[in-house]
C-alpha positions as CSV (number, residue, x, y, z in Angstrom):
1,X,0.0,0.0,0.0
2,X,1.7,3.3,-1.1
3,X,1.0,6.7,0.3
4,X,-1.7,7.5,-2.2
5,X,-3.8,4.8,-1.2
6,X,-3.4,5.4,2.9
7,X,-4.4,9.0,2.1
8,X,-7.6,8.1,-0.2
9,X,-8.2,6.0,3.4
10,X,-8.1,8.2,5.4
11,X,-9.6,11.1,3.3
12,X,-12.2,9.4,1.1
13,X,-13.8,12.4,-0.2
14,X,-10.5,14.6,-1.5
15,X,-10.3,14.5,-4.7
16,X,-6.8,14.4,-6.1
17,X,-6.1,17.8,-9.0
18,X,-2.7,18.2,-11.2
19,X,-0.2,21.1,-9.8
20,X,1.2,22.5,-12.7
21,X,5.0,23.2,-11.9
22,X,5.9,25.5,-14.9
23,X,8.4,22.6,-15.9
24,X,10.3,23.6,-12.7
25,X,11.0,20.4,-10.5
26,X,10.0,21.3,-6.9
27,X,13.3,20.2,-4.6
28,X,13.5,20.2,-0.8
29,X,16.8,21.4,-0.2
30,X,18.4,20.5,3.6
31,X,20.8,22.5,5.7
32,X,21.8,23.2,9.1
33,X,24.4,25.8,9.1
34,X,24.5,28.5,6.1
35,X,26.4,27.8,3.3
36,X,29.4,29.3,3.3
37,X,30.7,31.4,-0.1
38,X,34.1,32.1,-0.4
39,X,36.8,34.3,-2.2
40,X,39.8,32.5,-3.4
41,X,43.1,32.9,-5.7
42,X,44.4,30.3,-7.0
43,X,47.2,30.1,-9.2
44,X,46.7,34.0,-9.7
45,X,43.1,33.3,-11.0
46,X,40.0,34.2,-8.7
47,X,37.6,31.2,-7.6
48,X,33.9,30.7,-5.4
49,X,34.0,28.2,-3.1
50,X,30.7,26.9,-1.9
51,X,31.0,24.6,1.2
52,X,28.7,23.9,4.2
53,X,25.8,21.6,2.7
54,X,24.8,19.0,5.2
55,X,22.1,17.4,2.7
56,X,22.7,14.5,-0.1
57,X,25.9,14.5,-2.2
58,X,23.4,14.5,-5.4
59,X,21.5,17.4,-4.2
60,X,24.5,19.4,-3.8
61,X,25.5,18.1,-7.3
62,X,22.6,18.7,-9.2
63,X,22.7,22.3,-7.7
64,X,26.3,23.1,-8.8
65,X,25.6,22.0,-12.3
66,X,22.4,24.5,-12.5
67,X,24.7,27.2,-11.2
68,X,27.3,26.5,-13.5
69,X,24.5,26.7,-16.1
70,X,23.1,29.5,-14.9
71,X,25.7,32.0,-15.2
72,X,27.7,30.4,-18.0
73,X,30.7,29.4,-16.2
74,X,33.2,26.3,-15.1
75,X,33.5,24.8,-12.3
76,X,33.9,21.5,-10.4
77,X,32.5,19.4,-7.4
78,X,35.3,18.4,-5.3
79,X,35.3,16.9,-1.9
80,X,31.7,17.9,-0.8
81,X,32.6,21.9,-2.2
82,X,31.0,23.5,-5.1
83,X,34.1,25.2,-7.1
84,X,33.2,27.9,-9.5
85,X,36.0,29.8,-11.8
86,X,35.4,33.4,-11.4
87,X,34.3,36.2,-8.9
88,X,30.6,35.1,-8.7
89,X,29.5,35.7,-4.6
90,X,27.0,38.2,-5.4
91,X,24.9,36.7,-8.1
92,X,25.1,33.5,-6.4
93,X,24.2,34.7,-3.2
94,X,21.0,35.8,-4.5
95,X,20.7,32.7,-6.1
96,X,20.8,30.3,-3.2
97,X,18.3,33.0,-1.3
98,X,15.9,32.7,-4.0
99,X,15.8,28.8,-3.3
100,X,15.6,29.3,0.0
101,X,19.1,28.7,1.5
102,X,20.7,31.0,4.4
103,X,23.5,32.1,2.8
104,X,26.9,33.3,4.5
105,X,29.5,35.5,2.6
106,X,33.3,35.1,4.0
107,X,36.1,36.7,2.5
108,X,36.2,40.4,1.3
């Protein structure tokens, strides 16, 4: 018995209704502490490190390949840490907000 048919038990008359997501999958995205976005040089060239994501390793991968999307960049996933090339804290901070992440900002 899956959780569709306990519900209709216990709720008889609710009738079930399509939620259209505007082709948007919705995500529930787990943290404890905020993330933290970093400044770094390395090798002379500037980086954002994101690190602090307490959830599932494929969450925080899926979410480094929309940001990399999103603003057109590179970047890796390395040892639980989202590594983008390029000064990006702002427009990633307001990113991460906009999905609903507490967001913190260390380094310049």
């Amino acid at each position: 018995m899956d959780l569709k048919d306990q519900l209709k038990n216990l709720f008889p008359e609710h009738e079930e209704k399509d939620v259209e997501t505007n082709g948007e999958a919705n995500t529930l995205w787990l943290q404890d502490d905020p993330i933290i976005c970093k400044y770094e040089k390395r090798k002379g060239k500037p980086i954002t490190v994101l690190e602090g994501y307490t959830g599932a390793t494929e969450d925080f991968k899926a979410l480094a390949k929309e940001l990399k999307q999103k603003l057109s960049v590179g970047g890796s996933f390395k040892d639980d840490k989202i590594i983008i090339q390029g000064d990006y804290r702002d427009k990633i901070m307001i990113m991460l907000k906009e999905k609903g992440f507490n967001v913190k900002r260390v380094g310049g």
